[in-house]
C-alpha positions as CSV (number, residue, x, y, z in Angstrom):
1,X,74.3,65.3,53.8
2,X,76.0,67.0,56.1
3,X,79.6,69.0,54.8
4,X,83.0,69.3,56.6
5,X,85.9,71.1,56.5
6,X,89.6,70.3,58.1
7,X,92.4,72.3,58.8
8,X,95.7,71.1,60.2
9,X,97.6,72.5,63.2
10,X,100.7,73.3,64.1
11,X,100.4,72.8,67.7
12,X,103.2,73.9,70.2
13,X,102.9,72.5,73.4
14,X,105.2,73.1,76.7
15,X,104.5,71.5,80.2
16,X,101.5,69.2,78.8
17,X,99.5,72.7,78.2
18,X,99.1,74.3,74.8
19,X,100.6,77.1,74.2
20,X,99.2,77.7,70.5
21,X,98.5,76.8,67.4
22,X,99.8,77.8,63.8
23,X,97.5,76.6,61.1
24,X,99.9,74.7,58.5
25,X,96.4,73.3,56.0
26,X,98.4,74.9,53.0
27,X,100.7,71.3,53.2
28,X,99.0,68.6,51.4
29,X,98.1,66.0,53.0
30,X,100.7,63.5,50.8
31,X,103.8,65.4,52.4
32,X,102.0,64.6,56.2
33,X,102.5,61.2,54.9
34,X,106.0,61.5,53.7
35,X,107.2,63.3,57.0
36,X,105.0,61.2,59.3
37,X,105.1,57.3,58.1
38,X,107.7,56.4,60.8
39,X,104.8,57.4,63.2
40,X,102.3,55.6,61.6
41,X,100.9,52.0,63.3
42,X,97.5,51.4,62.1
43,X,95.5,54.3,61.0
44,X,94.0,53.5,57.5
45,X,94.8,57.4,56.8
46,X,95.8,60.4,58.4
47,X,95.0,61.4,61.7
48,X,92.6,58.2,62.7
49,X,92.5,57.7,66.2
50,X,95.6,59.9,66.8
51,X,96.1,62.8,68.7
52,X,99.0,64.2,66.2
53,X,102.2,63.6,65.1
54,X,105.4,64.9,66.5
55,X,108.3,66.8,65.0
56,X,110.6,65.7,66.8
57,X,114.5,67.1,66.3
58,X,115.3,64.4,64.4
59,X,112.3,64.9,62.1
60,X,113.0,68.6,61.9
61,X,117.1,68.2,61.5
62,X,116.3,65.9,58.5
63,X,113.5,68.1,56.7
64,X,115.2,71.6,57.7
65,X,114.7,73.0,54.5
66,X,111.4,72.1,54.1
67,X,110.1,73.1,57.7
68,X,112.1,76.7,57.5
69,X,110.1,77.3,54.5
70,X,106.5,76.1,54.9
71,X,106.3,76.8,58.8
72,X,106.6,80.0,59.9
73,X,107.9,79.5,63.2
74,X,111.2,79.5,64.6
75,X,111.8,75.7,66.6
76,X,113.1,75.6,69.4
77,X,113.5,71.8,71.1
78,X,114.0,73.0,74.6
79,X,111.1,75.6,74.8
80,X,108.4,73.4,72.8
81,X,106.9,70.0,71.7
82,X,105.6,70.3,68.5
83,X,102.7,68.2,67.5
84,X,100.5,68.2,64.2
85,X,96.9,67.6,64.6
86,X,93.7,67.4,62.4
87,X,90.5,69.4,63.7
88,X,87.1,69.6,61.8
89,X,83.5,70.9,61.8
90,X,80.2,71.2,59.8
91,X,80.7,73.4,57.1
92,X,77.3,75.0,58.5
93,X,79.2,76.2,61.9
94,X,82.3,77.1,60.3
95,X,82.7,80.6,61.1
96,X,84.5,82.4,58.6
97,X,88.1,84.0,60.0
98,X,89.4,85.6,56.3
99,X,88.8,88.5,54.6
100,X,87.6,87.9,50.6
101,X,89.0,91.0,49.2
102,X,91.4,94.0,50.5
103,X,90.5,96.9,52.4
104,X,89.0,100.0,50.5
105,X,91.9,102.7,50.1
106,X,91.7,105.4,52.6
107,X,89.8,108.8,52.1
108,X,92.0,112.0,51.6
């Protein structure tokens, strides 16, 4: 059976091209909920059939705190759209972007 992993994105978009993406998988899942249940219709869980979900300035002026903290990124409304979105692949082609342990010290 095959394995998967997912990560979410931060994705910031401007002109209907993306610009990048910041990944934001350290939020669980139940707090995507929490922020995101005005914008969901009919998805029997998170991310189904959607592209993402935007923060709009609404969104963001009623969760300030909470964005500020967990989001590295400074918003700005009339430079970006900012949309979350799900991506995923076999555990087997994931290609591994983290170290596992610090760098040696250096030599003297």
């Amino acid at each position: 059976m095959d394995r998967y992993y997912y990560k979410v994105y931060l994705e910031l978009w401007r002109d209907n091209q993306l610009f990048g993406m910041i990944n934001i998988s350290h939020i669980p899942y139940a707090k995507f909920e929490e922020l995101f249940k005005d914008q969901i219709i009919n998805e029997k869980f998170l991310f189904e059939d959607v592209h993402g979900y935007f923060i709009t300035k609404e969104l963001y002026d009623k969760h300030e705190k909470f964005f500020d903290k967990e989001i590295l990124v400074k918003f700005d409304f009339t430079l970006f759209e900012y949309v979350v979105g799900l991506s995923g692949d076999k555990l087997e082609e994931y290609q591994k972007d983290y170290y596992e342990e610090l760098p040696m010290p250096f030599k003297k």
